[in-house]
C-alpha positions in Angstrom: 77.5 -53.2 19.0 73.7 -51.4 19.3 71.2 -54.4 19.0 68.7 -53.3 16.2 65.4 -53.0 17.4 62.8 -55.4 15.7 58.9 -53.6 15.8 56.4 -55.5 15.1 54.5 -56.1 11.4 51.7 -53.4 11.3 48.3 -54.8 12.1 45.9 -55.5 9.5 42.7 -55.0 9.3 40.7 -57.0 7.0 37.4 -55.0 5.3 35.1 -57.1 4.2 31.5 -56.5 2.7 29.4 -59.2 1.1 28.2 -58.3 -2.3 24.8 -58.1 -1.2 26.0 -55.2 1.1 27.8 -53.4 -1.8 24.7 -53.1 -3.9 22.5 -51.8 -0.7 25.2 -49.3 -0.2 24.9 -48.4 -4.3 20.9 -48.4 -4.5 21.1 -46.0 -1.2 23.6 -43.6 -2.8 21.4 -44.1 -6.3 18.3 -43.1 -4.2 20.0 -40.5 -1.6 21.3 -38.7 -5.6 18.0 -37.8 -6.3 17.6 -34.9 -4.4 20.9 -33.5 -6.1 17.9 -33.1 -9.0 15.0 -32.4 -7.2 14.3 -28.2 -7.1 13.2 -27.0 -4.5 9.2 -26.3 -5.6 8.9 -23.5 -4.0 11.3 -21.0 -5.9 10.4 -23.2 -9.3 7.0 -22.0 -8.7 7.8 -18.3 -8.7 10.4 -18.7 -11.4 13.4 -18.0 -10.1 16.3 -19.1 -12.3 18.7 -22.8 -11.5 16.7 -22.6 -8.2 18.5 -24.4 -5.9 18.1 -28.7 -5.5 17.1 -30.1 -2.0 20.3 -31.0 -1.5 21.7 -28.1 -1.8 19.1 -26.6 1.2 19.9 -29.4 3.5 23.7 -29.1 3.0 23.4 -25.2 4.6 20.9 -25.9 6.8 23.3 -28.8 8.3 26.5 -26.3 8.2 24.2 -23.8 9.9 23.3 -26.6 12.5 27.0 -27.5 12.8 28.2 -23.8 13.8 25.3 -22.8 15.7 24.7 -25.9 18.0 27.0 -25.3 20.5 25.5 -21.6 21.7 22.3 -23.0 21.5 23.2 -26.0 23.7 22.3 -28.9 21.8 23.5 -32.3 20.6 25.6 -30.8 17.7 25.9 -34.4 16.3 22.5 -35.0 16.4 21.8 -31.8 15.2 23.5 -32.2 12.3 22.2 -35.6 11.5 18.9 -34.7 11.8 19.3 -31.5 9.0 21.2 -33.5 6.6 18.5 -36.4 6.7 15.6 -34.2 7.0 14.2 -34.0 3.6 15.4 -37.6 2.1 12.1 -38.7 1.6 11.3 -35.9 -1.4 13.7 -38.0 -3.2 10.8 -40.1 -3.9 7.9 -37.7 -3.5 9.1 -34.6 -4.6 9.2 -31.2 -2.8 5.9 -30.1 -2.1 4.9 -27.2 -0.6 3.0 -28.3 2.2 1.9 -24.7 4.2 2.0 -21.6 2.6 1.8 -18.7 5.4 -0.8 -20.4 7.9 -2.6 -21.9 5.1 -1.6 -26.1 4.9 -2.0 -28.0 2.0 -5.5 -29.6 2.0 -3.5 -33.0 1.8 -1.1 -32.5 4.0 -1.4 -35.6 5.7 -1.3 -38.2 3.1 2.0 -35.7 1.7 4.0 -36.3 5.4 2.7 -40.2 5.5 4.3 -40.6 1.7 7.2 -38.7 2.4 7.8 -40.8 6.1 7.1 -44.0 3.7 9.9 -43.2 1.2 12.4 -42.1 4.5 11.8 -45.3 5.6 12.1 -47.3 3.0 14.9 -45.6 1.8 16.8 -46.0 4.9 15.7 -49.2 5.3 18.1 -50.5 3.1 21.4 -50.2 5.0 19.7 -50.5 8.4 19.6 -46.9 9.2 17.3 -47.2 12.4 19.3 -44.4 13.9 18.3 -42.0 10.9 14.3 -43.4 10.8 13.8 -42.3 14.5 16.2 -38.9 13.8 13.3 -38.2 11.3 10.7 -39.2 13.3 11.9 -36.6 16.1 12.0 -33.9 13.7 8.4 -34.4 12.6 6.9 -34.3 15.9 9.1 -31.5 17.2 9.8 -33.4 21.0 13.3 -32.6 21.5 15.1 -29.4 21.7 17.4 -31.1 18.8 14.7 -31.1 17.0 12.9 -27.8 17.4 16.2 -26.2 16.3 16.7 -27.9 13.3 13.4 -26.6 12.1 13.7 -23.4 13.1 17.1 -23.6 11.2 15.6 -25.2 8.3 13.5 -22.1 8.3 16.3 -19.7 8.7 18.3 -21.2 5.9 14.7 -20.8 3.6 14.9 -17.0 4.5 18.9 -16.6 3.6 17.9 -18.2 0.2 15.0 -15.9 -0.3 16.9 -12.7 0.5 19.9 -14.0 -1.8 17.7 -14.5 -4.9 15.8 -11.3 -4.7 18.8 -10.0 -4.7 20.6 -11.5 -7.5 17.1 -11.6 -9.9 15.4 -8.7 -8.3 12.1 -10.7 -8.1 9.9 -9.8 -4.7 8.6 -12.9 -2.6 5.6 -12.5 -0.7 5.1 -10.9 2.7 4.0 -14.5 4.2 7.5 -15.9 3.8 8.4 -13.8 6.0 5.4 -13.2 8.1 5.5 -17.3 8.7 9.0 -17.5 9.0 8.5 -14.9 12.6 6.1 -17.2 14.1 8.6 -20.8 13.2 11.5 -18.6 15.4 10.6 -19.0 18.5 14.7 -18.9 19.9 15.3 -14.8 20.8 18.8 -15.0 18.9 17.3 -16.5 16.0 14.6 -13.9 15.6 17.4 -11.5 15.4 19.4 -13.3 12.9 15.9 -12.8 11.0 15.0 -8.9 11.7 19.0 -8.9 10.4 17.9 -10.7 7.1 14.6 -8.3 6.6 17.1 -5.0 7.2 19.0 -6.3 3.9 16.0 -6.9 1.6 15.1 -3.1 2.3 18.5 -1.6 1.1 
């Protein structure tokens, strides 16, 4: 007679979070919800209609990151991090434009010290030191993670702008796209820009 085999009882793992975890985890998912809301000022400012929130932006610009990190040779998981949490602190400030063509916002300072503040405090909550240095990098521009990111951010901006003068036949001015030349430094990506001029003109 075959002697039945007896496997072991599967192996459980206990999950456990203190209450005073859970409502961390709530007030950072309350906070983080904002920017479903917040519009992106800059097409709110020229009208364009259900402009598009500032979560929206950093979802593309992140999916962009995702795809086009490994040709460009960088930490696509940093990459990716860094796009997704790059505008977190508008959820507190708002989106503000903060340079318009090579003009900056005479504030522009005290704007990128609130918005750092509210990054930080918002993270803050569950701990996110890896998140607080991510945006950190990204404002000072000292890695090649971070350089691409913005020059993807940027890219993203342009895709937007040709999609909504397209779909409300409105005409955005020359500087978005003047500005936009000098942010691409990256060869390919300046191409992937002449490619999204060529479709505003037809």
């Amino acid at each position: 007679m075959r002697q039945r085999v007896q496997f072991p009882p599967p192996r459980l793992i206990p999950f456990f979070i203190d209450v005073n975890h859970v409502m961390k985890i709530l007030e950072f998912a309350k906070d983080i919800g904002k920017l479903k809301r917040t519009k992106r000022i800059g097409w709110v400012n020229y009208n364009v209609p259900s402009s598009e929130s500032v979560a929206e932006h950093s979802f593309r610009v992140a999916m962009l990151a995702m795809v086009l990190a490994p040709s460009f040779k960088v930490n696509q998981n940093k990459a990716v991090k860094m796009a997704l949490v790059h505008d977190v602190g508008e959820a507190v400030v708002g989106d503000i434009v903060k340079q318009f063509g090579k003009k900056k916002h005479p504030d522009i300072k005290n704007i990128k010290k609130r918005e750092e503040d509210a990054f930080i405090k918002i993270f803050s909550t569950i701990d996110g030191k890896e998140y607080i240095k991510l945006y950190k990098e990204y404002e000072t521009m000292r890695t090649k993670e971070a350089r691409f990111v913005k020059q993807i951010d940027r890219l993203e901006f342009m895709i937007q702008a040709q999609e909504y003068e397209k779909e409300h036949r409105v005409t955005f001015p020359v500087e978005f796209y003047e500005w936009s030349s000098i942010i691409m430094k990256d060869k390919r990506l300046k191409k992937l820009l002449e490619e999204i001029e060529s479709l505003r003109k037809k």
